[in-house]
N, C-alpha and C positions, 0 to 999 in steps of 0.2 A: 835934817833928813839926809840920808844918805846920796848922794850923785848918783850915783850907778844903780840905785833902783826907781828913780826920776827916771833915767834914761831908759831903763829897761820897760817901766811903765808907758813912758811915750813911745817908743816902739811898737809895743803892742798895740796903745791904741790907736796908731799909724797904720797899722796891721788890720786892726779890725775896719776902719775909713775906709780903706781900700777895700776890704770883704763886699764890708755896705755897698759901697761903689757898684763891685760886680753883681751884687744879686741886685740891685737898680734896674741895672743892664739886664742881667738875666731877667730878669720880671718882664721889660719889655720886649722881649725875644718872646717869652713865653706866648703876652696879650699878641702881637704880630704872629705869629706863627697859626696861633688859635685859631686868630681871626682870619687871618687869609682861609685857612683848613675850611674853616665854617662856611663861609661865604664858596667857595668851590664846592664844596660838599652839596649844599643847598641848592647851588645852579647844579650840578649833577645828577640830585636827588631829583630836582625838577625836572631835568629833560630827559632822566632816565640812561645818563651814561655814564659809562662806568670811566673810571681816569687814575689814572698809574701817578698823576700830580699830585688828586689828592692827598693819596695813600701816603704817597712823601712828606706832604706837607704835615698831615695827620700825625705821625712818626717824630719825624723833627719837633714839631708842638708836644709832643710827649716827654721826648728825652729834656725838653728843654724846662717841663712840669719836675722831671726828676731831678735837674740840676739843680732848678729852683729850690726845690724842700730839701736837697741837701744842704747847699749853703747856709740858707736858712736854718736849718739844725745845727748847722757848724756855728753859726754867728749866735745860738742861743748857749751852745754846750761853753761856749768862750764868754758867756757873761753879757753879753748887748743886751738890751733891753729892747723889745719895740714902744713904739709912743702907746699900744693899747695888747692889754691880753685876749684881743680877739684876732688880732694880727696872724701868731702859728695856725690859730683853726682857719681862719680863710686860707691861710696859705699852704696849710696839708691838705687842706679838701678838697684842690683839683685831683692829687692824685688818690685820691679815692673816688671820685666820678671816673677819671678813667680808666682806670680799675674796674668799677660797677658795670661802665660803658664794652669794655671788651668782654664780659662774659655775658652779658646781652645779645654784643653780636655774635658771640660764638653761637647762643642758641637762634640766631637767624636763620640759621641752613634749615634746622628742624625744625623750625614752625611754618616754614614755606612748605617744605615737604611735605609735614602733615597735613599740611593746608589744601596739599592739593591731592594728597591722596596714596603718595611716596614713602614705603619703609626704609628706604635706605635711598643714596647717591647712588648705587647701581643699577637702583630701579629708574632712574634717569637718563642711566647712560640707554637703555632700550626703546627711551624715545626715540620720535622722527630727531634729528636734527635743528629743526625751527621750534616744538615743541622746546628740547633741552633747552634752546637758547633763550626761551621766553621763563623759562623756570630758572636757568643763572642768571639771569637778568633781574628776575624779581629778588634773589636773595642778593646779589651784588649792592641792588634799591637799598632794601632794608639796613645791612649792613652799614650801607654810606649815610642811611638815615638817621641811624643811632650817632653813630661817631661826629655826626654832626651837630644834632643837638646836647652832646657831650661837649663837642669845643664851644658853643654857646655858652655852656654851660660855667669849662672855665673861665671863660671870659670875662664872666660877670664876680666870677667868686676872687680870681685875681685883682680886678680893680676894687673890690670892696676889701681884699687883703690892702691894697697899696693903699688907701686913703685911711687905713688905719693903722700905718707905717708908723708913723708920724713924723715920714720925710717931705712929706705933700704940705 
């Protein structure tokens, strides 16, 4: 067998080790980001305030879902194999819960509205004051409510991606 494609072969698959490596990494960025989100989200949802932390954190656990299923794509279009072919579906599936999960909240505004009786956000702005704020308060709720059981959500589909890694 040739030298040089020995070599060019272990390179690669040096290359790929190192992929593995980061989407490890990345995977656990993902669960920690999630998780923190969740967990804030849920003390928030419960005491009713709204938090600019979340929202980052929420964010960050996002891009970190998309880094995830790119690598991942990248480590399948280059030949890796996972230990199981359930491994890509747990592992594209967060981003399609938060997918699902932001046009959920997007319809949050409109179902408080309707709920209370509101055709539009400028029929809000002609409330009292304490009124408005009780009415973005309840969509703010909802909103942190969704997004929250969304990062539960991938919480759970990520560790059942990882244990069917078959790096575990």
């Amino acid at each position: 067998m040739d030298s040089g494609a020995e070599g060019s072969r272990g390179a690669r698959s040096n290359r790929v080790r190192a992929m593995v490596t980061v989407h490890v990494v990345a995977g656990i960025a993902l669960l920690a980001l999630n998780l923190a989100a969740g967990l804030l989200g849920a003390w928030c949802w419960y005491r009713v305030e709204p938090s600019t932390r979340f929202w980052q954190l929420l964010r960050a656990g996002q891009a970190a879902i998309v880094a995830q299923v790119a690598l991942g794509g990248l480590l399948l279009a280059l030949g890796h194999e996972p230990g199981d072919d359930l491994h890509a579906l747990y592992g594209a599936l967060p981003l399609v819960v938060s997918f699902l999960a932001e046009q959920l909240r997007i319809g949050s505004a409109d179902a408080i509205l309707a709920a209370r009786g509101h055709d539009s956000a400028a029929d809000v702005g002609e409330l009292p004051p304490e009124e408005q704020r009780v009415v973005v308060l309840s969509i703010v709720r909802r909103e942190t409510g969704v997004m929250t059981i969304a990062c539960f959500v991938v919480v759970l589909l990520a560790l059942r991606a990882a244990t069917t890694s078959g790096a575990l």
